[in-house]
C-alpha positions as CSV (number, residue, x, y, z in Angstrom):
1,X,35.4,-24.4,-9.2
2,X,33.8,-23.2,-12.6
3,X,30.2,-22.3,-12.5
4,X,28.0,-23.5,-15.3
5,X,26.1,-21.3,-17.8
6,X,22.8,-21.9,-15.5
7,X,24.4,-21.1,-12.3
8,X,25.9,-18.0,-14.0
9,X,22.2,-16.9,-14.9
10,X,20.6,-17.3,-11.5
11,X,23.4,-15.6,-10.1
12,X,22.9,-12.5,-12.3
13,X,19.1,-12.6,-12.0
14,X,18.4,-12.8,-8.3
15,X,21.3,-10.0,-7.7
16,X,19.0,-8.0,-10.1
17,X,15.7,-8.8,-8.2
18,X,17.4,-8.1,-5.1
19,X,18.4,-5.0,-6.1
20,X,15.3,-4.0,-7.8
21,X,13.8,-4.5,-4.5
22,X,16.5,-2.1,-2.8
23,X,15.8,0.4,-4.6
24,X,11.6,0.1,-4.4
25,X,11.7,-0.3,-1.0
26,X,14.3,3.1,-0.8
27,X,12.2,5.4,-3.3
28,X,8.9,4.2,-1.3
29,X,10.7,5.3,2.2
30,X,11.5,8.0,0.1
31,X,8.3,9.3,-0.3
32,X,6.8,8.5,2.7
33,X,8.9,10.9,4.4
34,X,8.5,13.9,1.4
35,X,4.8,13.0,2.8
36,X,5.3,13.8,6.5
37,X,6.3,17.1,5.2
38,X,3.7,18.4,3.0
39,X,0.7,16.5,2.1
40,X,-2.7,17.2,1.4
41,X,-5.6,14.8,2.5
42,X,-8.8,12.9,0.8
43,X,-10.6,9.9,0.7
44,X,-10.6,6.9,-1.4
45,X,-11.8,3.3,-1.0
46,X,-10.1,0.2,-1.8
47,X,-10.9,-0.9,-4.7
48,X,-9.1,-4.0,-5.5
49,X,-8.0,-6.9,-2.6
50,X,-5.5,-8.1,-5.4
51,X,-5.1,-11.9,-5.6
52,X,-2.0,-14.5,-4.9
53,X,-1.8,-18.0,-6.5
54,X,0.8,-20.1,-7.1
55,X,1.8,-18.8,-10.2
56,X,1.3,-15.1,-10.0
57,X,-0.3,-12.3,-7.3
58,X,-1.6,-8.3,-7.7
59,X,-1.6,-6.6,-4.8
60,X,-4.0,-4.7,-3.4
61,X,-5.3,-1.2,-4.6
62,X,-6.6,1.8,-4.0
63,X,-8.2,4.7,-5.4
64,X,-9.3,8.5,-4.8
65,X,-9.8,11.8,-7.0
66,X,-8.1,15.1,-6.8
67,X,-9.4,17.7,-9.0
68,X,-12.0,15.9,-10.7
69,X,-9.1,13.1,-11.8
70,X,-9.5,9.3,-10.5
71,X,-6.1,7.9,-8.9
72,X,-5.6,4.2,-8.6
73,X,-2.4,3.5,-6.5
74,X,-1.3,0.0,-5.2
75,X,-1.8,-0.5,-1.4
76,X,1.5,-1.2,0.0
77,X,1.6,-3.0,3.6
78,X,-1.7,-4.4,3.8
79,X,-0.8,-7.8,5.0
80,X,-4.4,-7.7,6.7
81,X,-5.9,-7.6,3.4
82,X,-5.0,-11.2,2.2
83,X,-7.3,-12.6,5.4
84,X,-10.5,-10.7,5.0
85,X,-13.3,-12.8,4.0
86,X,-15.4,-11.9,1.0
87,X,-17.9,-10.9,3.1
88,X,-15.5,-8.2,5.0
89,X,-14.0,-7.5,1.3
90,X,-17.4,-6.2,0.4
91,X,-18.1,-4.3,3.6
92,X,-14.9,-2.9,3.7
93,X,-14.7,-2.2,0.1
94,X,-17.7,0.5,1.1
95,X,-15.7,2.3,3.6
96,X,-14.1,5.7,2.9
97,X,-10.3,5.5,4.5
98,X,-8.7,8.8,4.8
99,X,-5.8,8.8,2.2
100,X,-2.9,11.6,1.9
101,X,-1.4,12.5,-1.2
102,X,1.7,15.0,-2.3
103,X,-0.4,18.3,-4.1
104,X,3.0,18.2,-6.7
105,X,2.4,14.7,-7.7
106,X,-1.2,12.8,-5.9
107,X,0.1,9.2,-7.4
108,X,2.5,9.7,-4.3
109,X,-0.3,8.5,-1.7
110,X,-0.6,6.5,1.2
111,X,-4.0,5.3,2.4
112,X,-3.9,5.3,6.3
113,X,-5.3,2.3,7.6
114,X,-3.6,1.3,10.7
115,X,-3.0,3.4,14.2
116,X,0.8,4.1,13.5
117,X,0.1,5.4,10.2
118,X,-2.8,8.1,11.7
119,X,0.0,8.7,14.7
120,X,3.3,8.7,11.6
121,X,1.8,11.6,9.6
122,X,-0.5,13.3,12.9
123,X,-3.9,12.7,11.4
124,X,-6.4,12.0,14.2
125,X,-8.6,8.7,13.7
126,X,-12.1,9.4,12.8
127,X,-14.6,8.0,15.0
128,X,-16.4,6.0,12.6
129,X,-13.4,4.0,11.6
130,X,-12.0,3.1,14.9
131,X,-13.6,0.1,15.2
132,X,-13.2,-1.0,11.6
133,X,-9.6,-0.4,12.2
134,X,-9.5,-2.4,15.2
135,X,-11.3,-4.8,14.2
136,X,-9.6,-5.2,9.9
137,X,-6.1,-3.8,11.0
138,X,-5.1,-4.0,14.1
139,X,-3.6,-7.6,15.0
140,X,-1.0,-8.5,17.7
């Protein structure tokens, strides 16, 4: 069976976005466990819900200073984020989230958002956002 010029094509682009995807997924595991090790913590806000059509998405963001300098990182696992209403967009676009970042290098960040990420890197839940947690990021 010979494959055609097209077949040939897919073939060698989808093994390329699958592996693309390997190693994102590896380098952000990656630095999610450098984190557990030695971070530093601030806050930030979300800044941007990010959009999805048919034809292209942006994911959500996130951003927070350090030294006088404005971070904007892209908010990874926030399948939450694509339900919220604009009214809880608005609301929750207000709300300071605790967010930890590498002192070496802050664009390695993760904004803590749900209950296992407060319990991963042992960061106790402040009051004031338990129910906004709960109630945003929490779902069964």
């Amino acid at each position: 069976m010979k494959l055609r010029f097209r077949d040939t094509v897919l073939i060698i682009f989808f093994s390329f976005a699958l592996l693309t995807a390997l190693v994102n997924y590896l380098t952000y595991k990656r630095q999610g466990k450098a984190l557990e090790d030695n971070y530093k913590i601030t806050s930030g806000n979300i800044v941007d819900f990010g959009y999805s059509m048919a034809s292209a998405s942006a994911p959500p963001e996130y951003s927070f200073k350090v030294n006088k300098k404005r971070y904007t990182v892209t908010l990874r696992d926030c399948s939450p984020c694509k339900r919220f209403s604009n009214r809880s967009k608005y609301y929750i676009q207000r709300t300071k989230f605790p967010v930890i970042y590498d002192p070496k290098n802050p664009e390695v960040s993760r904004m803590l958002l749900r209950k296992k990420d407060y319990e991963r890197y042992n960061v106790p839940i402040p009051d004031t956002l338990k129910p906004i947690i709960e109630r945003y990021f929490e779902f069964d």
